[in-house]
C-alpha positions in Angstrom: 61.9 83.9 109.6 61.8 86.6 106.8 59.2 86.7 104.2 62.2 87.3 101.8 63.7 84.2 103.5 60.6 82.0 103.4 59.9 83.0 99.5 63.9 82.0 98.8 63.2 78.3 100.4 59.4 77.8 98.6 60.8 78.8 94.9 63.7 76.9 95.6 61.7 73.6 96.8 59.0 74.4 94.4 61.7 74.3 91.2 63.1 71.2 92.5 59.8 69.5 92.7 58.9 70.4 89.1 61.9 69.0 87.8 61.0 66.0 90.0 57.8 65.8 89.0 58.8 66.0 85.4 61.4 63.1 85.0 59.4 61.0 87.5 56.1 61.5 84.3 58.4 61.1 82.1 59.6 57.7 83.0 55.8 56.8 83.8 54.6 57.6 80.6 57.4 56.4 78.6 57.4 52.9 80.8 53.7 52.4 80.6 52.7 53.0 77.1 56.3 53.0 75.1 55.8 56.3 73.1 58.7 58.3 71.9 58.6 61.2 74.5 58.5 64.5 72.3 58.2 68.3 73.2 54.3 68.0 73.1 54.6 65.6 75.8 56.8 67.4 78.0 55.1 70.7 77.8 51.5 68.6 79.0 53.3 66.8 81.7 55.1 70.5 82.9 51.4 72.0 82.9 50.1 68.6 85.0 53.8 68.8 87.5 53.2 72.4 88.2 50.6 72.8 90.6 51.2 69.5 92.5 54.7 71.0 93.0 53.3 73.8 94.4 49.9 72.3 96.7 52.9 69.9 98.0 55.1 72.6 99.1 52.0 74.8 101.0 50.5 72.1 102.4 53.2 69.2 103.1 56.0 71.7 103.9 53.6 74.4 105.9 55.1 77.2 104.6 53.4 79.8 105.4 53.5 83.1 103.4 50.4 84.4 104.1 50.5 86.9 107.2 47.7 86.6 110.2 47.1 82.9 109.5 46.7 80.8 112.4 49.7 77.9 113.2 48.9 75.2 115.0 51.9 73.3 115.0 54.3 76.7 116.0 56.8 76.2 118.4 56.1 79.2 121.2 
């Protein structure tokens, strides 16, 4: 697969899993302690969904996009 190709598939995974990650705090926070959700809160919770976005689509996903890096799991 292209490097191009592989970028293309982690930014698009990685978007969807910040909005996911988002709405899914969002609905935590506002379930849990009742407060009126306001910008303040949304930036915090973008800032905390960020990187767990990201770790989740390197890791879980094994997307690779860094060259010379061994693969266990690659098909031959």
């Amino acid at each position: 697969m292209k490097r191009s190709k592989k970028l293309d598939i982690f930014l698009e995974f990685l978007i969807f899993g910040i909005i996911m990650g988002i709405v899914e705090d969002l609905i935590a926070v506002k379930l849990s302690t009742g407060e009126a959700i306001t910008w303040k809160m949304i930036v915090i919770i973008t800032i905390v969904a960020i990187p767990f976005a990201a770790i989740g689509e390197l890791i879980v996903d094994r997307i690779h996009l860094i060259p010379g890096l061994n693969n266990k799991n690659k098909k031959k």
